[in-house]
Each structure stands twice: as C-alpha cells, then as structure tokens.
C-alpha positions as a Markdown table, in Angstrom:
| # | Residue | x | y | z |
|---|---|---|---|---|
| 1 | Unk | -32.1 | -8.6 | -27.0 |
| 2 | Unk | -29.1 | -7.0 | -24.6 |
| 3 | Unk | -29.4 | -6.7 | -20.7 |
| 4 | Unk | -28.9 | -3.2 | -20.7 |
| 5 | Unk | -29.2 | -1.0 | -17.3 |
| 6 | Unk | -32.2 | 1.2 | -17.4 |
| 7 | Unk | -35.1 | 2.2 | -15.6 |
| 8 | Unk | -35.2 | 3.4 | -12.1 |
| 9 | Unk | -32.0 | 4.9 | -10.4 |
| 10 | Unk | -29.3 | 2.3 | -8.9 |
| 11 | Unk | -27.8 | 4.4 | -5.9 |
| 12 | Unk | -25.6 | 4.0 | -3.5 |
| 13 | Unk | -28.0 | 6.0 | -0.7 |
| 14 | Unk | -31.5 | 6.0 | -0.8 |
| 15 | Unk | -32.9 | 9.2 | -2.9 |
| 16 | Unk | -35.1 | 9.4 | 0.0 |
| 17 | Unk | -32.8 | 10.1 | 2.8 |
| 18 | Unk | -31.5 | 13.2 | 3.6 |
| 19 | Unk | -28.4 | 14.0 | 2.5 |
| 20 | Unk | -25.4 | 15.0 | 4.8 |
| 21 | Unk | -24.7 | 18.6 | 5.1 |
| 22 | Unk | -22.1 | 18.8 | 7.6 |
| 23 | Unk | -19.7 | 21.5 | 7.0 |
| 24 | Unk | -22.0 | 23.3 | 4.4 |
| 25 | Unk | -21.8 | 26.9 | 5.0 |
| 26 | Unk | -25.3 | 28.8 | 5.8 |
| 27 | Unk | -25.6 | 29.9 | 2.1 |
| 28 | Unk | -28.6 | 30.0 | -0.3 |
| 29 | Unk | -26.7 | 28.9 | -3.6 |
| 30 | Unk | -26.6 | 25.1 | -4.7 |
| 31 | Unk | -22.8 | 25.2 | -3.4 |
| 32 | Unk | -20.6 | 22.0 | -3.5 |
| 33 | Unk | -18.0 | 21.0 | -0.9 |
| 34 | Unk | -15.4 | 22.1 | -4.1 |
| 35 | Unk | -16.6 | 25.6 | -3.7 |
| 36 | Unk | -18.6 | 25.1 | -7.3 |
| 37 | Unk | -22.1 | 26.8 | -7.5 |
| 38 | Unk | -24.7 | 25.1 | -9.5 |
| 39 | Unk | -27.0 | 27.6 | -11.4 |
| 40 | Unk | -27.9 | 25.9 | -14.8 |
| 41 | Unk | -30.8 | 23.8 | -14.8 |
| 42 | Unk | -31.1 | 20.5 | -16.5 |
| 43 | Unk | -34.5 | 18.6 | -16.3 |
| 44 | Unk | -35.8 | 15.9 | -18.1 |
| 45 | Unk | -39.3 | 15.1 | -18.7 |
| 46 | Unk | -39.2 | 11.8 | -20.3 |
| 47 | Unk | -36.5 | 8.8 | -21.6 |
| 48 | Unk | -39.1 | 8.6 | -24.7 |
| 49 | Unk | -37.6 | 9.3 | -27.9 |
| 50 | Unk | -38.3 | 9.0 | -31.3 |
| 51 | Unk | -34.7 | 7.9 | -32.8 |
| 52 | Unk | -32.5 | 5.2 | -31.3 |
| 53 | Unk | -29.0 | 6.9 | -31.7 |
| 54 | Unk | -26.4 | 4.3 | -30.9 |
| 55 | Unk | -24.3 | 6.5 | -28.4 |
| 56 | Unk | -27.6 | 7.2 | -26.4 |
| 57 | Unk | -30.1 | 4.2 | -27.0 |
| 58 | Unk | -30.8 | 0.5 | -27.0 |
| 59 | Unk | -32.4 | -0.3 | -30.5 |
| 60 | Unk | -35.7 | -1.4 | -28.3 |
| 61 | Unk | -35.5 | 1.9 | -26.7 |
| 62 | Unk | -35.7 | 2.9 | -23.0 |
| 63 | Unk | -38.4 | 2.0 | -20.8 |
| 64 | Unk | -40.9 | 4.8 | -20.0 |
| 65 | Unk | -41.8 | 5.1 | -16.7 |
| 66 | Unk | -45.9 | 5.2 | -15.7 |
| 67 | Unk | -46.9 | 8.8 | -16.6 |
| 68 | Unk | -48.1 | 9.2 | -12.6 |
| 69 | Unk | -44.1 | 8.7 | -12.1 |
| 70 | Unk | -43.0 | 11.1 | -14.0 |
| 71 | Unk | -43.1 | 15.0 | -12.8 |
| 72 | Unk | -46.2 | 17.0 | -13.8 |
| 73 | Unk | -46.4 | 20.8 | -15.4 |
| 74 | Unk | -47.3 | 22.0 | -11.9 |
| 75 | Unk | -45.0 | 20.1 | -9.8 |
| 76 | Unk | -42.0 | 21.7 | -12.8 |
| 77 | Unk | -43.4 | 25.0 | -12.5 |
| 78 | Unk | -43.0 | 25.1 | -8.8 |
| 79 | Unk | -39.2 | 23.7 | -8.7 |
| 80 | Unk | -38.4 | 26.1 | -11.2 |
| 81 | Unk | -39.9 | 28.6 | -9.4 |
| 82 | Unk | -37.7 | 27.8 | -6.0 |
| 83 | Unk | -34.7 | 26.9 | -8.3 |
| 84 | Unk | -34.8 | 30.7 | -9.3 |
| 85 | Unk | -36.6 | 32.6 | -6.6 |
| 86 | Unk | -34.5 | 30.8 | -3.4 |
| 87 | Unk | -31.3 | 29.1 | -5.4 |
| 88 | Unk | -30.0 | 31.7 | -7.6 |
| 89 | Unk | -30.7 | 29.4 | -10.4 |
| 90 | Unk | -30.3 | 31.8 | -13.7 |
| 91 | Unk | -31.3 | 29.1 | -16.7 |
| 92 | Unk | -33.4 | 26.2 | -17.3 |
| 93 | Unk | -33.4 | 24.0 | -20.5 |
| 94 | Unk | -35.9 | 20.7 | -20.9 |
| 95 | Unk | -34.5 | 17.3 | -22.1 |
| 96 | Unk | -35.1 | 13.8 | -22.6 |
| 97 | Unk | -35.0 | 11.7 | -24.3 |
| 98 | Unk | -36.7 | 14.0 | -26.4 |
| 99 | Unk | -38.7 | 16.6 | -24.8 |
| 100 | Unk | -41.1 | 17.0 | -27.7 |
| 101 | Unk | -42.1 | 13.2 | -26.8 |
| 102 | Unk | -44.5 | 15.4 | -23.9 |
| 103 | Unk | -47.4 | 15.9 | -25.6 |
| 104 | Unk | -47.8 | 18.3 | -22.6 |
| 105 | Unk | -44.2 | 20.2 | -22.8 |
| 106 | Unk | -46.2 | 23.7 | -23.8 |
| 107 | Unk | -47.8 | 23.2 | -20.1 |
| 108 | Unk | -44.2 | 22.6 | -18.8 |
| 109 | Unk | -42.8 | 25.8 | -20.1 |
| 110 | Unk | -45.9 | 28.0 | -19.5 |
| 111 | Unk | -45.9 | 27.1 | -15.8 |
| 112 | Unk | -42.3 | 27.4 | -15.6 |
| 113 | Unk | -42.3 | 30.8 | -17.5 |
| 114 | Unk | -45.5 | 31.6 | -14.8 |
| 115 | Unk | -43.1 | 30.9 | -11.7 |
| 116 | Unk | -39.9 | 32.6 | -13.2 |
| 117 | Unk | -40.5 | 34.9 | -15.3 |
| 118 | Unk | -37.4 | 36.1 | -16.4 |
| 119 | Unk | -36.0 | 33.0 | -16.7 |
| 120 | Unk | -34.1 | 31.9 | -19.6 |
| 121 | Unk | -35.9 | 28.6 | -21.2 |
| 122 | Unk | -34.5 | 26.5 | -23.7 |
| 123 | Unk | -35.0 | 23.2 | -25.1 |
| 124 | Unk | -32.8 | 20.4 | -26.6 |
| 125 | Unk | -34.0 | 18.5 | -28.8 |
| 126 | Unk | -33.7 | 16.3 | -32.1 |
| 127 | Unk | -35.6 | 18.2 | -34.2 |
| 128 | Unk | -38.3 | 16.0 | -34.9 |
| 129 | Unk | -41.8 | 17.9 | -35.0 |
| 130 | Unk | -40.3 | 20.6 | -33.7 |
| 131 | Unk | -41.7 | 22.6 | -37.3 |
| 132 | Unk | -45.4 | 21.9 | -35.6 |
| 133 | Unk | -45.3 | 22.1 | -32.3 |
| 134 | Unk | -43.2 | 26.1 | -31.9 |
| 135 | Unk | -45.6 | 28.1 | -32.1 |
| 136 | Unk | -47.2 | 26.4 | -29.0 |
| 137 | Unk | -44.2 | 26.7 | -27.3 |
| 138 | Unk | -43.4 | 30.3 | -28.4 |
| 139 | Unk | -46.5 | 30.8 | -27.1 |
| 140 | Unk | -45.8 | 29.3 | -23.7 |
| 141 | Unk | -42.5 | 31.1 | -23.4 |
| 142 | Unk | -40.0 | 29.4 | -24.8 |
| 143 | Unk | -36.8 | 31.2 | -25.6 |
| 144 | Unk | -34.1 | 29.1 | -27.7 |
| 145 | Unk | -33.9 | 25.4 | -28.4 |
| 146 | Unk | -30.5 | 23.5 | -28.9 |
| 147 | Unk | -31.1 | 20.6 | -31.8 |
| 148 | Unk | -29.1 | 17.1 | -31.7 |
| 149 | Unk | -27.4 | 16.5 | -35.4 |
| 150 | Unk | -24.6 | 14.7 | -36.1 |
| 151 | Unk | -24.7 | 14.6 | -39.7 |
| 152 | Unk | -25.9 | 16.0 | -43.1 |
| 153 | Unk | -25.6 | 13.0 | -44.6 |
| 154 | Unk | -29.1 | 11.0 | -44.9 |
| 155 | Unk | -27.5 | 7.4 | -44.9 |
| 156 | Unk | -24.9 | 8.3 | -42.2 |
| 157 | Unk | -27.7 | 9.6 | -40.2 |
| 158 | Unk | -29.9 | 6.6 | -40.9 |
| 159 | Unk | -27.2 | 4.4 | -39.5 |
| 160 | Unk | -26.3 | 6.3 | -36.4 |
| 161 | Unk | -30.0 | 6.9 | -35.3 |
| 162 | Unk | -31.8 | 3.9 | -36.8 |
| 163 | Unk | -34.2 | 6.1 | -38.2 |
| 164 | Unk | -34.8 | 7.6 | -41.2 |
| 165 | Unk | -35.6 | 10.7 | -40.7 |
| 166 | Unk | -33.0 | 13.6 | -41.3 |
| 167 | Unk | -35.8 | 15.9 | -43.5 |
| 168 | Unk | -37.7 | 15.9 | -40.4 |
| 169 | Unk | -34.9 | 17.1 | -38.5 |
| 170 | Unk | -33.9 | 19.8 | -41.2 |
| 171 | Unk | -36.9 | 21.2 | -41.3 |
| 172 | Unk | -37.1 | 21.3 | -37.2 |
| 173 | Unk | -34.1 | 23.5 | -37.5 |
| 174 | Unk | -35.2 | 25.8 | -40.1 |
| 175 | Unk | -38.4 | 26.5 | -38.3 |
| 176 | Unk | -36.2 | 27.5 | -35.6 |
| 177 | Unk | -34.4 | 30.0 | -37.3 |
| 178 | Unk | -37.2 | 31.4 | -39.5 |
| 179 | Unk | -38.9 | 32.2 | -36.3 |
| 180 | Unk | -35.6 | 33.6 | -34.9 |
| 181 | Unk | -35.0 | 31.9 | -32.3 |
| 182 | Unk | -31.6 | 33.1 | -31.7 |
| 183 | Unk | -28.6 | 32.0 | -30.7 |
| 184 | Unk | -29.8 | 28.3 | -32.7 |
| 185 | Unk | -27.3 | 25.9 | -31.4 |
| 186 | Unk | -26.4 | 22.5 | -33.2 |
| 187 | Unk | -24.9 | 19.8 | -31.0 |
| 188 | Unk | -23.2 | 16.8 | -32.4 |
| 189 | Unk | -21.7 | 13.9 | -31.4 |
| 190 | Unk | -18.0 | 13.2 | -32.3 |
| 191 | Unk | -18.5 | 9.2 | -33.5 |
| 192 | Unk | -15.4 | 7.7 | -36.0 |
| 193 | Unk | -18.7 | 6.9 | -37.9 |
| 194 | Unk | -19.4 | 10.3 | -39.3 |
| 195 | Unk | -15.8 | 11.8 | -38.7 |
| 196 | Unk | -15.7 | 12.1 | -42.2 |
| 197 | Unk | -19.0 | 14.3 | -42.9 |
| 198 | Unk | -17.6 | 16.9 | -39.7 |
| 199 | Unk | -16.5 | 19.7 | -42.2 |
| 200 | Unk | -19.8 | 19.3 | -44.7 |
| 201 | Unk | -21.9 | 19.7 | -41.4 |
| 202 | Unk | -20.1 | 23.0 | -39.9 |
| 203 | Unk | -20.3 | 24.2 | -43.6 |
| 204 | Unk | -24.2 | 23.6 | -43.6 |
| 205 | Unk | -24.5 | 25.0 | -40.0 |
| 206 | Unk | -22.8 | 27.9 | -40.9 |
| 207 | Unk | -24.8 | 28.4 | -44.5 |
| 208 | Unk | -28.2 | 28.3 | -42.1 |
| 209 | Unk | -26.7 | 30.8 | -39.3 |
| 210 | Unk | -26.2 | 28.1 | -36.7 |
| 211 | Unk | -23.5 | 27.7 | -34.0 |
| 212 | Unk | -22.3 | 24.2 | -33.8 |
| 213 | Unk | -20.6 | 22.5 | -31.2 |
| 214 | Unk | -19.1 | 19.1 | -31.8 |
| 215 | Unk | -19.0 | 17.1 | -28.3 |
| 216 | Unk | -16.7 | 13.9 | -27.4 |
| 217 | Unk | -18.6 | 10.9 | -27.1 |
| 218 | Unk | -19.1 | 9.8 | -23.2 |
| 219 | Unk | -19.3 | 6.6 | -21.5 |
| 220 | Unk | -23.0 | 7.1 | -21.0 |
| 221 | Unk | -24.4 | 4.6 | -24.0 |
| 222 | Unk | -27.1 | 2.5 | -22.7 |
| 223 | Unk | -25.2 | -0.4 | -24.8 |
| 224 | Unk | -22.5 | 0.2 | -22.9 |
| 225 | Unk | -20.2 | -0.1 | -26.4 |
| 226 | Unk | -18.0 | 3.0 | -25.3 |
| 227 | Unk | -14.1 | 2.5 | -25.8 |
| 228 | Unk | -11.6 | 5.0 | -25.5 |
| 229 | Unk | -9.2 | 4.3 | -28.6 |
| 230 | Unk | -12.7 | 4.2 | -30.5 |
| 231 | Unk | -14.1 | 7.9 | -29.6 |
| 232 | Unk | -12.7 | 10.8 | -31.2 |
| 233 | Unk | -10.5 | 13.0 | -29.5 |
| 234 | Unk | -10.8 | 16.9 | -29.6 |
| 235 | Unk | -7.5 | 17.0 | -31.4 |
| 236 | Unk | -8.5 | 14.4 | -33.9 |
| 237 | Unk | -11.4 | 16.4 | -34.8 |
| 238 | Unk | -9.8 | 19.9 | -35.1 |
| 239 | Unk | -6.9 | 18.0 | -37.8 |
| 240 | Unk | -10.0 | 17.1 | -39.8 |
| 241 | Unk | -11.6 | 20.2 | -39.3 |
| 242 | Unk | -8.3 | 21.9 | -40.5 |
| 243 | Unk | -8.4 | 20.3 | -43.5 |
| 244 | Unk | -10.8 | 21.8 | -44.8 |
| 245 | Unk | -11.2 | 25.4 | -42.7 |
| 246 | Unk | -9.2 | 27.9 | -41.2 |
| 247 | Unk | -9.8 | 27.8 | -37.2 |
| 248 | Unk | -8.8 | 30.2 | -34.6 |
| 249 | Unk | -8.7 | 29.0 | -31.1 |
| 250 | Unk | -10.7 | 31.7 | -28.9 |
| 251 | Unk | -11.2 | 29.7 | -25.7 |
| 252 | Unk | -14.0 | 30.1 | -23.4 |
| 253 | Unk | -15.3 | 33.4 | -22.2 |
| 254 | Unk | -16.9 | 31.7 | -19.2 |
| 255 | Unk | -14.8 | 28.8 | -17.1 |
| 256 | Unk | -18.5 | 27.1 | -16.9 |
| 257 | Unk | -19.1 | 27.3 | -20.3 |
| 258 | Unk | -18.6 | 23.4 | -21.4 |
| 259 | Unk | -17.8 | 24.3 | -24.9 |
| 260 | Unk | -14.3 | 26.0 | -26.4 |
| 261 | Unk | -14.7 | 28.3 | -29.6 |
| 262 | Unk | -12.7 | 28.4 | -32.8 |
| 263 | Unk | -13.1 | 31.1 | -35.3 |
| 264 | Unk | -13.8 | 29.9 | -38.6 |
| 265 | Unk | -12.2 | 31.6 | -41.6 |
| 266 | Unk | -11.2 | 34.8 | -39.7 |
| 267 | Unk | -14.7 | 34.9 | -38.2 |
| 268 | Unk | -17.5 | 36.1 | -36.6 |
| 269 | Unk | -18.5 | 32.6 | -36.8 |
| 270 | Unk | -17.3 | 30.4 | -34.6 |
| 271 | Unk | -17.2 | 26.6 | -33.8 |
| 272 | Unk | -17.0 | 24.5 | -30.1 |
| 273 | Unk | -15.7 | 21.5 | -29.2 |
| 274 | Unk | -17.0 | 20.2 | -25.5 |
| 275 | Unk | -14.2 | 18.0 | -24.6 |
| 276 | Unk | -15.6 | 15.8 | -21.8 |
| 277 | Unk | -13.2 | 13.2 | -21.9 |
| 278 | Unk | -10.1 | 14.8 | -23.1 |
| 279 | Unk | -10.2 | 18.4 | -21.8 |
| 280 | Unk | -12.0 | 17.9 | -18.8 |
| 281 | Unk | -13.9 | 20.9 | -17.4 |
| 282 | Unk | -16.0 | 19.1 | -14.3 |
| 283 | Unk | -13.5 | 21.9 | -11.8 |
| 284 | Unk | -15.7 | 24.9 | -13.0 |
| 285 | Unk | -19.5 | 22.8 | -13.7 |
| 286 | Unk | -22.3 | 24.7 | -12.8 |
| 287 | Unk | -25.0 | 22.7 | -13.7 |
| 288 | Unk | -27.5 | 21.0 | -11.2 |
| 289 | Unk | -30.1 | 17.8 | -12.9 |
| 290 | Unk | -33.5 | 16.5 | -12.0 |
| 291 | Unk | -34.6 | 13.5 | -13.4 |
| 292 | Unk | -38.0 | 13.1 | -15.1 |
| 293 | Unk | -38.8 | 11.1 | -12.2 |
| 294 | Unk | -38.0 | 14.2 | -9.8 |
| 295 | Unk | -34.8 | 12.8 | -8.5 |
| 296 | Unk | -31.7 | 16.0 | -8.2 |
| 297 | Unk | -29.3 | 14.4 | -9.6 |
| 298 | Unk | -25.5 | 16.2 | -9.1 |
| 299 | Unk | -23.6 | 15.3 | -11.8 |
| 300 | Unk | -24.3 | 12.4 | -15.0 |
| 301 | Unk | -21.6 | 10.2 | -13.8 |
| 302 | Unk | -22.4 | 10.5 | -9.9 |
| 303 | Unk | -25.3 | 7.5 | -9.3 |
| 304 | Unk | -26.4 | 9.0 | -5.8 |
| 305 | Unk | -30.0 | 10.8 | -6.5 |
| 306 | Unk | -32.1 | 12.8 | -3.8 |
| 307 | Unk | -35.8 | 12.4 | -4.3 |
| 308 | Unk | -38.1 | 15.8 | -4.4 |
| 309 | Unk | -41.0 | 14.0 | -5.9 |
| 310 | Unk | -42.0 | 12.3 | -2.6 |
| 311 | Unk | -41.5 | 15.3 | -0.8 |
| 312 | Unk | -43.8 | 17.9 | -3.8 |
| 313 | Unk | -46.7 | 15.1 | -3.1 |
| 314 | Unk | -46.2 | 14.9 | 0.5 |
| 315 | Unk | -47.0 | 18.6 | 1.4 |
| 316 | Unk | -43.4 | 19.7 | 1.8 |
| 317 | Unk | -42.9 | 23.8 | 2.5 |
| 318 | Unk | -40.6 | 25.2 | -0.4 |
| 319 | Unk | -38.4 | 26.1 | 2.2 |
| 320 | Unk | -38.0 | 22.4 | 2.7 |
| 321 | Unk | -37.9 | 21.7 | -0.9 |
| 322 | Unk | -34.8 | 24.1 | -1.4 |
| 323 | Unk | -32.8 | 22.5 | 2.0 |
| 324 | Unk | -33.1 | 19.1 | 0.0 |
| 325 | Unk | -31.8 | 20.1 | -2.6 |
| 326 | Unk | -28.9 | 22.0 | -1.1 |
| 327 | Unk | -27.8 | 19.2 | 0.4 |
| 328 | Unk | -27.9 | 16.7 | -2.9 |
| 329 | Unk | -25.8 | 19.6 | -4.7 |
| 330 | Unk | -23.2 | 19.6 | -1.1 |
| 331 | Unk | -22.4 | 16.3 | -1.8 |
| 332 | Unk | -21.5 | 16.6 | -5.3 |
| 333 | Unk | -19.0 | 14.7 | -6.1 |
| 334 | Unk | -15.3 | 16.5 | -7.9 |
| 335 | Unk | -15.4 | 14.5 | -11.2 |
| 336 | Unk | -16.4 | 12.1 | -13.5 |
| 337 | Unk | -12.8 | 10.7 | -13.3 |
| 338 | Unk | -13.4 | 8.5 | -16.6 |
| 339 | Unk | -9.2 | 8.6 | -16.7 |
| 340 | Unk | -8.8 | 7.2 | -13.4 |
| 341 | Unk | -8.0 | 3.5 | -13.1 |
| 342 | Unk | -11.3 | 1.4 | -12.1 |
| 343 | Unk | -13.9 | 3.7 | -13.6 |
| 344 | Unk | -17.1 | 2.9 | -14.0 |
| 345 | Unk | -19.7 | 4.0 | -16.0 |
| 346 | Unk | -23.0 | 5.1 | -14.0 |
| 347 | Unk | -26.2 | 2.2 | -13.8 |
| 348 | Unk | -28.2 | 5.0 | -15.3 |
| 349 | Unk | -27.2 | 6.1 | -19.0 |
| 350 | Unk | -27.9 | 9.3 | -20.4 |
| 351 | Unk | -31.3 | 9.3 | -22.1 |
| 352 | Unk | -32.5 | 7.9 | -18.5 |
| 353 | Unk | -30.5 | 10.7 | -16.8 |
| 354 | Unk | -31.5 | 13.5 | -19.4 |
| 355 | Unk | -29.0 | 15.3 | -21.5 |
C-alpha cells in the first residue's frame, strides 16, 4: 500500500487563527485582495465514495473522518444561510467524495433550502443510487445535480474507477432527466485512457439531452501520478472531437464560468471544455470551499484553511461567523500557478478537499 497524503488539512497557518485583513475594504462580499468576489458555494460533506477513480482516489480509498468531525445538517443549514443572507452568496452545490455517501444529505438540503430559500442547490455526484434516493431529495429541495462520467464504455470505465458499475451510473442519470431536472450536466475527466471513447460519450450525452463538459485532468490525484505530457490538453481533445463532429467555438458568456462552449453540428447543443491547466481562468474564480470538516477553504490548490467548525460549536454570533470567513476569502491566493517553476501540488487532494 502507497503513502499517500490524506486526512486532516496540512496548512501553513493554523485554521484556527484569525486571518489577516489589513487593507480589506469595509464590504460584505467574500472579496479577495485581486478584487475577485466569491459567490459560488462548494461544500463537501464526506471523502467517502463508492468508486476509486484513479485521478481522484487511492485504491484503499480515503480515510473518513469520525462522523462528530464532520459538519452536521444544522450546522450546513446555518452557513448557508449567512453565505446568502450576509455574503451575497447566489449558489450552493454539495460534493464529496460522493455526496450520496450521507445517508443524511436529504437533511442537508432541506435545512439549507429552510435558511435560503431561493437558493439554487445542486449536487455532483457519480450517479450511483442516485435512481433511489431523488425523490427524497426533490422533496428536500434539490434543484439540479451534475453527474461524474468519463465514459460509455463498461470496461474503460471499470478500469478508470475500479468498479464495475457503469449501469448504476446510467440509470442515475436517466432518473435525473426523467424527473426533469434541468439543465443535467455530465462532467468528465480528460485521461489519455479513455481519449478514444470522447466522441461516443458526447454522442450519448447528446442522445439523452445532457450538456457535457470534458475537464483537464489536475494535479490533485491522491496518488500523486499526475504528469503533464501525460494529461490531455484542451486542444488535443477538440482535434479528436473534430474528427468526428462539427464544433463551433462560442466562448463563455460569464468570465466566471469555468467551462468554454462549442456548438455541435450547427447547434443548439453545445459542448465545454474546462481548461484548468491549459487555459487557465483562476483571474475571474468566484467560488469559495468548505470542507466536510468545516474548514473555508479559498481555492483547491491553496493549503491555508480557516476553521468555522470550532467557532459554530463554540457559540459564535453569525456576525462573527461571516468576519471569519471574510477574512479566509481576503487572503486568497491569485493562482494555482501549476506552470510556474517549483509547483507543488496541495497536502490535501481533491476527494479530501471536495470537488
């Protein structure tokens, strides 16, 4: 078995502490020092997960921390609530891992639906289950979910996430799009593994009215196996996906929107790339994280966390709740600078962080 870095947070400043806030103006938004407003809301609710994709996980998986570690329906309900009410936070989605690993995740969106009401919620998620457990999470208030696939093909998608278990996923999806959750969004992982199998999967997204978006693989593996001549490149992708479609660049509508259209065929359907690595877009981000732990975390590659947690358990006003997290998102760093000489990947990897 590998050493792999998991678990609790490394960081360079205790999560407890305070950050600094010198210079920040006197201004509600989650502002950075780069003039970037955060107002997309990531948080995890567990590193549980019931495939072992090798871009994400260790085969073994990740260790799960002690459920009185992890954040509670209540305690999510009530950052949500001063995300929206005191942040100008505008959406919320729920990862992992893989959020459906909560058996409690219907709470999670009911008492976040309960504190923000008009809130867009969404979920991202592989699919698995997901055919059982929506109406629950209609019920609760869920809006749209975002499914992980990387391929159609079931050995291909054996291999990459060491399960078998791509009906499971299909039917996930279709679930989704019987009930009409709308718009259903695909993500998928560009690996040189399943490069091949890119146009087949566009063509079965496209057959089952879904919008997929292919995304370049980052340095955030928890096997740290991540090269750059192995990932594939944007413009790798789109030569394949030329092959065997007509695309159409369109752009992006919205500088904070991670992903870049193409019309298919003429359109109205389209296809994104989200070009991490290659076409970097970390000038116009606008997302803020919190860990399943209740950590704000700024930005996936930044390894400083600020701890709410501590502070929801210790009787903290919501007026003090929102300062601390002010002053995480201040301090926000400009970039994951994965091009500049003497990178390094952060101690935490992305199903630890959440997606």
């Amino acid at each position: 078995m590998s050493t792999i870095a998991l678990g609790m947070p490394q960081t360079r400043r205790d999560p407890r502490e305070a950050p600094p806030v010198d210079g920040r103006p006197a201004v509600p938004e989650l502002v950075d020092r780069f003039g970037r407003i955060a107002r997309d809301l990531r948080i995890s609710v567990t590193s549980a997960c019931s495939l072992r994709c090798t871009y994400c996980m260790p085969e073994e998986g990740l260790p799960v921390p002690p459920r009185e570690q992890l954040l509670q329906p209540d305690e999510i309900g009530r950052l949500v609530g001063i995300a929206v009410r005191e942040l100008g936070v505008r959406e919320v989605r729920f990862t992992g891992g893989e959020p459906l690993m909560r058996h409690d995740l219907a709470d999670i969106i009911a008492a976040s639906r309960a504190a923000a009401p008009a809130i867009d919620v969404s979920i991202t998620t592989n699919g698995i289950g997901l055919d059982h457990r929506l109406p629950a999470l209609l019920a609760a208030g869920l809006d749209r979910v975002n499914v992980s696939l990387d391929t159609v093909d079931r050995e291909h998608f054996r291999l990459l996430t060491r399960r078998d278990r791509l009906d499971a996923v299909l039917a996930g999806i279709r679930a989704a799009r019987d009930a009409g959750l709308t718009p259903l969004k695909l993500n998928a992982v560009m690996m040189r593994e399943t490069l091949a199998d890119a146009p087949a999967l566009l063509r079965w997204a496209l057959d089952n009215g879904a919008q997929l978006r292919f995304i370049e693989q980052m340095p955030l593996d928890a096997d740290h196996s991540w090269a750059r001549d192995h990932m594939v490149p944007a413009a790798e992708l789109l030569v394949v996906l030329g092959a065997a479609f007509e695309l159409t660049e369109v752009g992006r509508d919205d500088p904070s929107t991670p992903a870049e259209e193409w019309l298919v065929d003429g359109g109205p359907a389209t296809v994104g790339i989200i070009a991490s690595v290659t076409r970097t877009f970390c000038d116009a981000c606008d997302r803020t994280r919190i860990t399943a732990e209740g950590t704000v975390r700024s930005c996936l590659f930044g390894d400083d966390e600020t701890d709410l947690r501590g502070l929801l358990r210790g009787g903290a006003t919501d007026a003090e709740l929102a300062d601390r997290w002010r002053a995480a998102m201040w301090n926000k760093q400009s970039g994951h600078g994965i091009s500049l000489p003497g990178f390094e990947a952060p101690a935490r990897t992305m199903g630890a962080i959440g997606g």
